[in-house]
N, C-alpha and C positions, 0 to 999 in steps of 0.2 A: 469562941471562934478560934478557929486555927488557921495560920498561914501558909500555903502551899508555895512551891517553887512557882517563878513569873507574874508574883504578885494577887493569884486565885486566892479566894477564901470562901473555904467551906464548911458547915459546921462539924465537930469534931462528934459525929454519930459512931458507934460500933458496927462492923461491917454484918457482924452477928444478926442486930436488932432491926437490918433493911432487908431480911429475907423475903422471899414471896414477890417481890418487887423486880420491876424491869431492872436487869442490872446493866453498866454499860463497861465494856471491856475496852481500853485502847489496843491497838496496834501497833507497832513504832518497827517497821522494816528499814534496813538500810539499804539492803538494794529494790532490784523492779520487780511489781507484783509475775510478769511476767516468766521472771526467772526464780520465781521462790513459793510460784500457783500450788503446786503440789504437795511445797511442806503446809502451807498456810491452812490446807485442805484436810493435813495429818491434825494439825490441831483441833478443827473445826470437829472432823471427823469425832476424836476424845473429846470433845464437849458433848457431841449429841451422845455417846455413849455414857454419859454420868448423867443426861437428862437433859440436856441445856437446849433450848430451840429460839433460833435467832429468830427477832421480831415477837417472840414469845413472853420470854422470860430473861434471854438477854441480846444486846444490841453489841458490836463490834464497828466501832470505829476504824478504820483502816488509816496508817501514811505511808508513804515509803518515798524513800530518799536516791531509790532510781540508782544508787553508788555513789551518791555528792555527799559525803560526810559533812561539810559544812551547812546541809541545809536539815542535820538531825536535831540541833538544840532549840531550833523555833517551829518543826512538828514535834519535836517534845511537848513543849512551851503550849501548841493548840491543846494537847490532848487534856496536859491539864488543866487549862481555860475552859473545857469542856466536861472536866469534874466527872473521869472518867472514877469505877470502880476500883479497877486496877489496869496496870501495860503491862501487857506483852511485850518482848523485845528477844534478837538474838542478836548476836556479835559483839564485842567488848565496844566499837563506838557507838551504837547504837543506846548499848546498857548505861555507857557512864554517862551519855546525854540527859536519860531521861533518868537519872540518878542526880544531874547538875537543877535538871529542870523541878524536882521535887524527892523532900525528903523523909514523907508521909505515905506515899499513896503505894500500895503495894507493886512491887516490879518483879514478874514470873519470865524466866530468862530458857527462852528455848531450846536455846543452844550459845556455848559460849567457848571462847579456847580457856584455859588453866584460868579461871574467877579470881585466884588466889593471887598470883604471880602479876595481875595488873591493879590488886586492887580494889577489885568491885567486892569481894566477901572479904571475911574476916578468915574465915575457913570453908573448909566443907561441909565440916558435920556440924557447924553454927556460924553461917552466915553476916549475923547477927546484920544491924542497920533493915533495911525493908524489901532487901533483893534476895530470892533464890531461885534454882531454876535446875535443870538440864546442864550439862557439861560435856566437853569431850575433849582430851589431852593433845592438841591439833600437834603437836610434838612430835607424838608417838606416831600418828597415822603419816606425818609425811618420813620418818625414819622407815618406816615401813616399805612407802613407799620407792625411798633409796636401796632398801632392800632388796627389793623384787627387780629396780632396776639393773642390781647386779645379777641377779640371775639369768633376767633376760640375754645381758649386753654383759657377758664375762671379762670382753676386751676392752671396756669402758676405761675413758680416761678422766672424762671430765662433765658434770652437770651441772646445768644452771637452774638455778630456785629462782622465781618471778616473784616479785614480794610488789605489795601495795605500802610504798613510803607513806602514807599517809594513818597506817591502818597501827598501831599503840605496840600490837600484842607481834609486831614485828622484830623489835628490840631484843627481844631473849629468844625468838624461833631461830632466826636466821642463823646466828652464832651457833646455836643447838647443833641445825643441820650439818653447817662445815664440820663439826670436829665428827658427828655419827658419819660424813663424808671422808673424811681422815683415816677411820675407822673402817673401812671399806674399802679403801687404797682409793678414792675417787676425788676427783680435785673439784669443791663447788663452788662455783663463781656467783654472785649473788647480781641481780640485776633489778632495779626497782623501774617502777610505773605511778602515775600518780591518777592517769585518766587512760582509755582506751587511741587516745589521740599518740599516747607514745609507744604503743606496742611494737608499730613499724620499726620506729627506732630502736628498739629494746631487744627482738628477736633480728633485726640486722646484724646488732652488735655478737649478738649467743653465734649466727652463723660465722661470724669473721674471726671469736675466740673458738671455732668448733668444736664445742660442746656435742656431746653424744645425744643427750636427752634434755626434756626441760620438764620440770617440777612444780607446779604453783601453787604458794601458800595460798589456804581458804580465806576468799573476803568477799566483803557483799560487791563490790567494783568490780570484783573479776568474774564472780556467777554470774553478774547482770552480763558480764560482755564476753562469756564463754566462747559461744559462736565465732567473734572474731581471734578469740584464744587457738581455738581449733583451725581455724581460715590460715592462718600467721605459719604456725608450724606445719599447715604441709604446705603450704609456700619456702617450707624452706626446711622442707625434709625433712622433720627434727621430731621424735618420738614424742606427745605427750602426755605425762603421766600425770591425772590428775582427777577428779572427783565423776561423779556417771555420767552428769548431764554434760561433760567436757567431752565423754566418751563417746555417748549418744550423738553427739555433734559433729565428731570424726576426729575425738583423740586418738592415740593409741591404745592404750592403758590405765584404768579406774582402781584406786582403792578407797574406799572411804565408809563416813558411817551413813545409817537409814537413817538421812536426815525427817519423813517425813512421820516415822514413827518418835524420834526423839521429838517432833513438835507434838505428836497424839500424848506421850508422855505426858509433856509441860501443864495435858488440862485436867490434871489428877491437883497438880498444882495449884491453879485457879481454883478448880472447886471446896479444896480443902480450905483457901481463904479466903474466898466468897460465905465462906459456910463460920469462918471468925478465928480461924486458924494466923499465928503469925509469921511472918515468911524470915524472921530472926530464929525462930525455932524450928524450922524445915530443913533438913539436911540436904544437901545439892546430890543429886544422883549424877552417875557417868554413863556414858553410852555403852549399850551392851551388844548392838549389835552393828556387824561387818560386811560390807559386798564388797568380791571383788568381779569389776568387769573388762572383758578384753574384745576389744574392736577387731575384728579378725579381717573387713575388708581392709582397713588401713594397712594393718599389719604385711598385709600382702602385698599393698601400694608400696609400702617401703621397706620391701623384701625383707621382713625379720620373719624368723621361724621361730614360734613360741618354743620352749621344753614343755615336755609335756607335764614335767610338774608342775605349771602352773596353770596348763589347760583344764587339767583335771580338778583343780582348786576355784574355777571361776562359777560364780552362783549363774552371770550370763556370759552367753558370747554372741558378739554380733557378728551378724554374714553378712 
């Protein structure tokens, strides 16, 4: 017998030798099914494409954490009460949850900022321990994003980056940002949130330091509450530059990666150790692919006049 994280005991079978067999997959979301349907959908999607048929041949348990990181380590804890196959997870609290809750049961990581830099792998190219997954350097995409915000706003002086204190892989982003901010001539003020209860306060404050723009690091807290992301900044006229569904909701400006192709990815992963593959011996792949989108009614609302260099570079543009 072997001991699992939470006190579970299962017998220690090869995942190999349970082929053929209902298999059961966890789920471990940190934010709301609601604000994460699509990627959930890219995964599902890669499973049926390698054969998988749910209620068939395997069963997905689902939790999500809605953005309350405190309430990740005891739907960890059910999942592995429930002596799933393996978890699905994306986001670094999410991962080291269900990393704390078991140190057995395979963990495929959909998406994740730099694995490396918090922790959760050993490397890249081996993992090693029972986690690998999907990656994407959330570094680089919001330097990027600073990027573009100079292009837009030549006369910029100053931006504020939105960071979720609560969220680990905040610790080395933020500092990142200021100096590629430095680097830019742009002055970046950093402003944390811990729940959507302090937004008000949060984008009060970016209008009263007038900040040009506002930037928010990815976390499951802030997809789950996009909507009032996007509500807040045009309440207070403030460009923002941030991932699609931010856009689609009446940001200004989207760069980011195809998170729901990066979840289709991750089920290359699951099958390969479903089928008795070790996820110590799987190398973590990086996100290969880019959208950028620009809200063009916003745009208008707050009279900015794209260049056309970046018109011409957008996969969408909304009217």
């Amino acid at each position: 017998m072997l001991a699992l994280g939470a006190g579970a005991i299962v017998p220690l079978i090869s995942f190999a030798q349970r082929q053929g067999k209902l298999r059961r997959i966890g789920f471990l979301g940190p934010a709301a099914l609601s604000a994460t349907a699509h990627r959930v959908e890219g995964l599902r999607a890669g499973l049926r494409e390698l054969g998988y048929v749910e209620g068939k041949n395997i069963a997905i348990e689902f939790r999500f954490a809605d953005g309350k990181y405190e309430r990740l380590p005891e739907l960890a804890a059910e999942l592995v009460r429930l002596k799933v196959d393996l978890i699905v997870t994306h986001g670094t609290p999410a991962t080291q949850a269900a990393q704390q809750a078991t140190a057995t049961i395979p963990i495929v990581i959909a998406t994740i900022t730099d694995p490396v830099a918090s922790g959760v792998v050993a490397s890249l190219r081996q993992p090693g321990k029972n986690v690998t997954g999907v990656m994407v350097f959330t570094q680089e995409l919001n330097e990027k994003r600073l990027e573009m915000l100079r292009q837009v706003f030549p006369n910029a002086k100053r931006v504020a980056i939105l960071a979720n204190a609560d969220n680990v892989s905040m610790k080395s982003l933020a500092p990142a940002l200021e100096a590629t901010g430095k680097a830019l001539k742009l002055e970046v003020k950093r402003f944390d949130v811990r729940s959507p209860d302090e937004f008000e306060k949060a984008f009060s404050a970016m209008a009263a330091a007038r900040v040009d723009a506002v930037v928010p690091i990815e976390d499951a807290m802030l997809f789950t509450n996009d909507q009032a992301l996007a509500d807040q900044a045009a309440k207070r006229r403030l460009p923002l530059i941030a991932w699609k569904e931010a856009a689609e909701k009446g940001g200004f400006l989207a760069y980011g990666v195809d998170f729901p192709d990066m979840f289709r990815r991750s089920a290359s992963y699951v099958d390969r150790i479903l089928k008795g593959a070790r996820p110590a011996d799987l190398p973590m792949e990086r996100s290969t692919k880019f959208e950028l989108l620009v809200n063009m009614k916003t745009a208008r609302s707050l009279g900015i006049k794209l260049p056309q260099s970046v018109l011409v570079r957008a996969d969408r543009v909304i009217e």
